[in-house]
MARKE-245477 format. One record per residue (C-alpha): residue in one letter; x, y, z. Coordinates in pm, whole numbers, plus 50000, padded with zeros to 5 digits. Example, Ala and Ser with C-alpha at 12.3 -4.5 7.8 and 13.67 -1.06 7.14 Angstrom:
// MARKE-245477
A512304955050780/S513674989450714/
// end
This chain:
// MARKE-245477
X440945859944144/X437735843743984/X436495853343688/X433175856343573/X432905836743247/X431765860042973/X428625853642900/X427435860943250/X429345898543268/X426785906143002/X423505895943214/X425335913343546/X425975943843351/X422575945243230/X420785938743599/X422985963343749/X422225993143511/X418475988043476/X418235992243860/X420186019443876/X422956008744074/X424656044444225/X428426031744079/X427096015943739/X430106027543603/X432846011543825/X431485977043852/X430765982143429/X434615985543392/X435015956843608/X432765931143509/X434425942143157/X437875937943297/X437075902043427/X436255894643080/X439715901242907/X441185880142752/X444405869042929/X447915844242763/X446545809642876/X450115794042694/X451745810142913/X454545780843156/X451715755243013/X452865719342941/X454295716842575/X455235688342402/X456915687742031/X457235661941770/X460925669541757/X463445694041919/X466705699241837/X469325696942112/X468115725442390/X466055743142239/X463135729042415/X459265731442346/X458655745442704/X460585776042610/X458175785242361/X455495794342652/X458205808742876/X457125843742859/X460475854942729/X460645871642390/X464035883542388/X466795857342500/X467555840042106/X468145810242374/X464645807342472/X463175793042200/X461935760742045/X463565743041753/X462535708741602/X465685709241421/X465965702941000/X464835674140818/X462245666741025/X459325665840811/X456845664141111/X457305698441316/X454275701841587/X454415721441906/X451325709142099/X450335731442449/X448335718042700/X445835748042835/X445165725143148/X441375740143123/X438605748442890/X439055784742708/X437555806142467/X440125818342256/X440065853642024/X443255858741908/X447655850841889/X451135870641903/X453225847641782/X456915857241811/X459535834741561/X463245836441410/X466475842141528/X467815877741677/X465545899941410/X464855881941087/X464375843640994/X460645840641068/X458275816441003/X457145818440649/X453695792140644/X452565776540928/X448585763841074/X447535766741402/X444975740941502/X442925733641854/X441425706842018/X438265707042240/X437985671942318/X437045656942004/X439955662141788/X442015686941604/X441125712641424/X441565741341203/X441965774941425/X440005800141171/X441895825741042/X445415817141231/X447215805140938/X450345821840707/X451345810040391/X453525840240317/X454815853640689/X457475883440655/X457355891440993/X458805880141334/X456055891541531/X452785886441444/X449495895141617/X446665878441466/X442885880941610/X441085844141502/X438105851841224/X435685834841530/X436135824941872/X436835788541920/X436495769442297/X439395746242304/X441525726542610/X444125722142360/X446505740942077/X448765730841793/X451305749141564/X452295733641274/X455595748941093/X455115743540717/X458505759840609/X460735738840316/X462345708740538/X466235726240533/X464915753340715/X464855753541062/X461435768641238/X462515790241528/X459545799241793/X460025820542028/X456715824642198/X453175816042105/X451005837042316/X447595824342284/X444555849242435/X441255838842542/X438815836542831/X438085802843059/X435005793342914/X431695792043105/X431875757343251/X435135774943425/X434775794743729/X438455797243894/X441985776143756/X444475763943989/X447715777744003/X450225755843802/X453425742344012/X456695736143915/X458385715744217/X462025712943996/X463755684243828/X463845650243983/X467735652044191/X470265623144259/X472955623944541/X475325600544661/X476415597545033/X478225608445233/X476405640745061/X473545641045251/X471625677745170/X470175692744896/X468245724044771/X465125724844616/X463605752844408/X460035754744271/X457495780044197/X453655787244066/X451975806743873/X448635811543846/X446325822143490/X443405842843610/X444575854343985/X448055852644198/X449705828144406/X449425838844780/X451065807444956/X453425782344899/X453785748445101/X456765722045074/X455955683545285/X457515653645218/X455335626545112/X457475595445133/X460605580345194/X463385579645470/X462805611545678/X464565645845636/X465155681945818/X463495704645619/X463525743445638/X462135772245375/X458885746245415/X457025782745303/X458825798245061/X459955785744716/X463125772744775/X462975742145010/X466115730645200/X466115695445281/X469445677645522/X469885647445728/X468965623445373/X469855589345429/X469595561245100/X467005554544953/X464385577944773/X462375610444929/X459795623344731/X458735662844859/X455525678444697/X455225713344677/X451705726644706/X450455763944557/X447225783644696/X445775810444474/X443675844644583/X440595821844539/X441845794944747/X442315772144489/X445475745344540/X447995730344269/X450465707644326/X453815687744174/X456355662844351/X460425660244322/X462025627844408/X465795628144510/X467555596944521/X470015592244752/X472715563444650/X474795546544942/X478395556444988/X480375533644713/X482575505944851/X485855511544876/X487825498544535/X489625465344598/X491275435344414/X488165421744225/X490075393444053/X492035376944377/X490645339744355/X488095344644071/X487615314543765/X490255321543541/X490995306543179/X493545308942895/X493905309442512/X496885279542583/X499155277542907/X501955253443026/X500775227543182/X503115234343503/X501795268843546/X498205275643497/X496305305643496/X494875304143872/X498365313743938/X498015344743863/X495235355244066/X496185334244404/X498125363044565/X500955351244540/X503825365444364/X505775340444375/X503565316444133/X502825325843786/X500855318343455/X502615310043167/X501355307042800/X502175273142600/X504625277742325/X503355297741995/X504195314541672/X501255333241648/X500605365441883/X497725377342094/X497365354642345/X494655357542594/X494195355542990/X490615360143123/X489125365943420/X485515358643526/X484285381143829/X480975363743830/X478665395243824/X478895430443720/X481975454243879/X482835487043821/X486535485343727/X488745514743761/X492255500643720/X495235471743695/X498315462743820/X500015435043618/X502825418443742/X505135404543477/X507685379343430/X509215350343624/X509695368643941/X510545407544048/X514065412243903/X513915391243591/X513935400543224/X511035384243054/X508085410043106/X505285411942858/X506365443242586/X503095446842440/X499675435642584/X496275455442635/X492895447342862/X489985441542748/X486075440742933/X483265420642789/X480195437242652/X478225414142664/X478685403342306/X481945407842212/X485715420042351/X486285451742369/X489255470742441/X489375493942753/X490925532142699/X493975537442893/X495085502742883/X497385496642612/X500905491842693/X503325489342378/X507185488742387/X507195476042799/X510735468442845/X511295434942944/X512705443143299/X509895464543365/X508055435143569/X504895454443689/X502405481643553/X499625495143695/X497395511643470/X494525538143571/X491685538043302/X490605565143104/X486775560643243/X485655527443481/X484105499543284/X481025482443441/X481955446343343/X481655409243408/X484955397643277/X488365409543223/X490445399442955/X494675403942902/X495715402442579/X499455392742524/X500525407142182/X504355389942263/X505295355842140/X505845325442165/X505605335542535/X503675352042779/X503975352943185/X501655370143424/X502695362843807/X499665381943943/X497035405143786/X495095426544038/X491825444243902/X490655476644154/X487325477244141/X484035473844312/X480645459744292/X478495476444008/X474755473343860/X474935451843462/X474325468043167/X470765464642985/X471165486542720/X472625470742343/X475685456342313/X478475478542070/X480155450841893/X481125459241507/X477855443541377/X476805439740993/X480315446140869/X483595420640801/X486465432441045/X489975416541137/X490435399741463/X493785389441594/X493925351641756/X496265332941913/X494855301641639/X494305319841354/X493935356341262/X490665360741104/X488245380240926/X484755383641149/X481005388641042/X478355393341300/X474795400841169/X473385433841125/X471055425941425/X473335410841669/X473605447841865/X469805440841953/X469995426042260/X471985405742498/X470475372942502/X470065358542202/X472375334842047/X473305330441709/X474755300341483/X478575301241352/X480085294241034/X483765287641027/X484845293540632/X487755277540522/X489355294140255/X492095268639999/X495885258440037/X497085289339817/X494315313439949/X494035340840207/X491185364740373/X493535388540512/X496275416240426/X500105400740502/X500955427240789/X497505416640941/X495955455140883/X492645443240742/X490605423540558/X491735416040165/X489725440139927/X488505405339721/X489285376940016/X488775339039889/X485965321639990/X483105331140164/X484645363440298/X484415375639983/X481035378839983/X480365401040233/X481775430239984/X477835428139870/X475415450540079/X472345424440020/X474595399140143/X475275412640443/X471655420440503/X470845379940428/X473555366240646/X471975355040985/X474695340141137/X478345348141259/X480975341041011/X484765333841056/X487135335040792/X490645323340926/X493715330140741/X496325300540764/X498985316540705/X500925325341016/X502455363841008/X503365378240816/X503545360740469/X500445347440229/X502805329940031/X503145292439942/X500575267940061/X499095259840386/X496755232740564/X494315242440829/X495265223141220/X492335201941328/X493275210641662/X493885245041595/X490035249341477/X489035228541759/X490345258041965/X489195284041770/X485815271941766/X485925272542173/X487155305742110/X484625317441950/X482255306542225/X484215331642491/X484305357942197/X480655361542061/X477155351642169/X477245314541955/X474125289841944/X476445258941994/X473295234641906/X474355252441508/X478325251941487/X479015244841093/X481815241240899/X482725251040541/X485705256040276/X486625251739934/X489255230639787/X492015224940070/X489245235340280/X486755217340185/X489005187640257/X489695202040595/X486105202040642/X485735167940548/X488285154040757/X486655175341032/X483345156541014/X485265126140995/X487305133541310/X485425152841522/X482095158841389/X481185160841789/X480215198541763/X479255200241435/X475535203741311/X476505201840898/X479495207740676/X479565221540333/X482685212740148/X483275223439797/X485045211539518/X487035188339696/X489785171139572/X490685147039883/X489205110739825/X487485103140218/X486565067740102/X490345061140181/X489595073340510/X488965040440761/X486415064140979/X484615077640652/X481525061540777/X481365089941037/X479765112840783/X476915091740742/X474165110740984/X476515143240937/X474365167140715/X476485173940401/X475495194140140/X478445195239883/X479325219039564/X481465205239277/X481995223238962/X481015205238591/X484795206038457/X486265199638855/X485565158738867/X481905161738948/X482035125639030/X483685130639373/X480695140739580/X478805113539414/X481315084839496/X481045097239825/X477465101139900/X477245066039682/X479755052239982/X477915062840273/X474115050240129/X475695017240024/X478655007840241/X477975025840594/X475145004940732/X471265010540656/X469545035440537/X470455069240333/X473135092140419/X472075129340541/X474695138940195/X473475162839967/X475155176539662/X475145197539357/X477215199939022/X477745236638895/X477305238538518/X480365251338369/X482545251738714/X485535249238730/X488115242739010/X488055282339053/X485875308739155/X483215296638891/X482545273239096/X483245283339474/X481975320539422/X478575307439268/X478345278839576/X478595310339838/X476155330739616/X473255303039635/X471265318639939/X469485285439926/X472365270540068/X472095292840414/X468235283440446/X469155247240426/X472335254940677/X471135272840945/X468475249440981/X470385220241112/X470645214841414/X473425192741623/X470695181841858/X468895168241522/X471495145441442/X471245104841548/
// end
């Protein structure tokens, strides 16, 4: 019903007694009923700097004062607690209940109430506690203020949680307002997926100064439904087909004025049926004989296989590349040289790709297969939405897949961050080398960008991982041991491979890192993590910093720079040492470790490989020695990674 604003009920009252109207009295008590104040909080939009779990703002204008469920909680800790409500009109408010705690005690100790009219917020006069005992309180404001907005602000000590109820707020639609429309609730937003083809949709109204007398339900857009209850406030809507309907509900008040608010349901097509997503799709392998490749295994045929090249070292890998994004709900594998024969797989799990790394999916880890157990299908826990499959083959030196079958169907890619074990060392089993793995703190960020790749060599009596392969050393050699400091970690921009050379499961004795082997691993690498391959580096110390050497010398191809320290090879021997001569080298070679070497060599390439300077760099540590006094400080120097990461193999001659 409209309202006549307050200030008016005054003049009416005053016109209507002076003339002596014969029922002065009646229309007095009404003109002074349309002027009462009435809750304009009440199912208004509220918004909260915080919430904890469900205990939503919008409860806190629900109208219920009893349920301890209906309430609004920003949760502890947060040091910013605002509940802001929207009065959707202009009013002059007189006074608050304000209704806090939980069941009948923990109220509100201090809190401000502030209001907005359009320019700002401000202080509500008088509506502020500093030392509440109460859980209801009813407080009358020291002067009106006009206001389209209000604001409580919980003041209680940070581990205390500030539980409100209801904030009633009490005022009068302010001059410039003659009648507000009724406020409509059409329901949440609903999704369906065919064949379901019907839904039910409940909404309501309510209106501030009058009553709802009609309710309307039309669809505005999208592929046509049946609709019945189009007048009441539960609408019933059948026949959907895909796509996305959008149905407004519309509210009338007593003075004919109209709200409205719209519900969308989405309606997804009926999923394809689940198939075999991996039949003829790219395959590759960590090694395979050369007889039996890995498209065997996704031809069809059963009688074909895929078999891995000889090896000492386990976790093998066969992957397969489905070209876009599929929802993947299972796998068969089937093992061994044919049906009946004894040489299945005993251990092996599948992994998906995340977009930045390998990760393993639940429900597929098989361990202890017996060997005449030639196929396993395996259901997942959950479906993955990937882009590539992996099958890891924990056996050695052999592993044989006839046919690997993935039931799945087409799905939509992933945009949100990758998962990957970021900003931390971890162990990762290779069919190369096991190795210890860095990825940057900010690698999780997002899925495109690419990032440069250190492989760390550690020496010929040194390890980065624990002999039974369960982690990464406590104090690692090398460069892997530097990651144990936090500001380290933060520095490093760049993924970082450690390999241990010793195969499993000894660290014992001595050992020299395979050219070929690294050659592998780097292209592993490439499959494994998001790597710039324009900044590919290599480094080690002793051993390994001759391995890194006689990498630049024999395949500097990939390589942007090497850093070898305190070497104790002597490349000039090397016929192809002229090789180095545009590679970017920037060596480290302790005081009391034959300081001389780097210089012979850098002398060699400026004088004896053709015009021109070498791209050699190198420093002598005072007081090195061939120890960690010298390798430790080389990996410290966080000039070193400035100089590194800024080379570039496309810079190169």
């Amino acid at each position: 019903m409209r309202r006549i604003p307050s200030r008016l009920c005054t003049l009416v009252m005053g016109v209507l007694l002076g003339c002596g109207a014969p029922d002065e009295a009646g229309l007095s008590r009404q003109a002074m009923a349309l002027a009462e104040p009435i809750n304009v909080t009440l199912h208004k939009p509220a918004t909260a700097s915080s919430t904890q779990g469900s205990f939503l703002p919008e409860y806190a204008v629900d109208g219920d004062i009893t349920s301890d469920d209906s309430r609004w909680c920003p949760g502890v800790y947060n040091e910013t607690r605002l509940l802001d409500i929207d009065l959707q009109g202009t009013f002059d408010l007189v006074r608050m209940e304000l209704y806090t705690g939980f069941r009948a005690d923990r109220p509100i100790k201090s809190y401000e109430l502030f209001y907005d009219d359009g320019t700002g917020w401000k202080p509500l006069p008088g509506a502020s506690q500093t030392n509440n005992t109460s859980i209801a309180v009813s407080t009358t404001f020291t002067q009106p203020v006009t206001a389209k907005k209000v604001r409580f602000s919980c003041k209680d000590p940070l581990a205390d949680n500030c539980r409100v109820k209801e904030l009633w707020v009490f005022g009068t639609p302010h001059a410039t307002e003659v009648n507000i429309p009724p406020v409509v609730d059409a329901g949440p937003d609903r999704s369906i997926t065919l064949p379901t083809n019907s839904v039910t949709l409940s909404g309501g109204a309510t209106d501030a100064d009058g009553t709802v007398v009609s309710l309307s339900w039309t669809q505005v857009s999208g592929p046509t439904a049946t609709l019945s209850g189009t007048t009441t406030a539960t609408l019933s809507a059948t026949g959907l087909t895909a796509g996305t309907a959008v149905f407004r509900l519309t509210a009338t008040d007593d003075d004919g004025a109209t709200g409205t608010d719209e519900v969308s349901v989405t309606v997804a097509p009926a999923p394809q049926a689940l198939t075999n997503v991996a039949l003829g799709k790219p395959v590759s392998a960590g090694s395979s004989n050369a007889t039996l490749p890995p498209a065997n295994a996704v031809d069809g045929n059963l009688t074909t296989r895929w078999e891995s090249g000889y090896h000492f070292q386990t976790h093998n890998y066969f992957d397969v590349d489905l070209g876009s994004a599929h929802e993947v709900h299972g796998a068969t594998l089937h093992l061994s040289i044919n049906a009946t024969s004894s040489y299945a797989m005993t251990a092996f799990e599948l992994q998906s790709w995340d977009g930045g790394c390998w990760k393993t999916i639940p429900g597929s880890g098989v361990e202890g297969n017996p060997t005449n157990t030639t196929q396993r299908s395996l259901t997942f826990t959950a479906p993955v939405t990937t882009t590539k499959v992996r099958v890891v083959c924990k056996d050695q030196p052999h592993c044989r897949l006839r046919e690997l079958e993935l039931s799945g169907r087409p799905g939509v890619a992933s945009t949100a961050p990758t998962t990957c074990a970021a900003g931390q060392q971890t162990l990762v089993r290779n069919v190369r080398y096991d190795y210890a793995l860095f990825l940057p703190q900010q690698y999780n960020a997002d899925r495109t960008t690419r990032w440069p790749l250190i492989i760390a060599l550690h020496g010929l009596g040194g390890a980065t991982l624990a002999t039974d392969r369960s982690g990464v050393l406590a104090n690692p050699e090398g460069l892997a041991r530097q990651f144990n400091s936090a500001s380290f970690r933060a520095a490093m921009k760049a993924i970082v491979i450690s390999p241990n050379q010793r195969l499993p499961f000894t660290n014992s004795g001595t050992g020299w890192f395979n050219n070929d082997a690294l050659l592998a691993l780097v292209e592993d690498a490439k499959k494994d993590y998001r790597v710039d391959t324009d900044r590919i580096y290599f480094t080690g110390l002793s051993g390994g910093g001759n391995r890194s050497l006689e990498q630049g010398i024999t395949d500097s191809g990939p390589l942007a720079a090497i850093v070898p320290i305190a070497f104790t090879s002597t490349p000039t021997n090397d016929a192809n040492v002229c090789n180095l001569k545009s590679l970017p080298i920037w060596s480290f070679q302790g005081e009391f470790d034959t300081p001389s070497r780097p210089s012979n060599l850098k002398n060699w390439l400026d004088t004896r490989c053709g015009a021109g300077s070498s791209a050699m760099r190198f420093t002598v540590i005072p007081g090195g020695r061939h120890d960690g006094s010298t390798w430790d400080t080389a990996y410290a120097t966080l000039e070193l990674y400035d100089w590194l990461l800024q080379q570039r193999r496309s810079h190169r001659p």
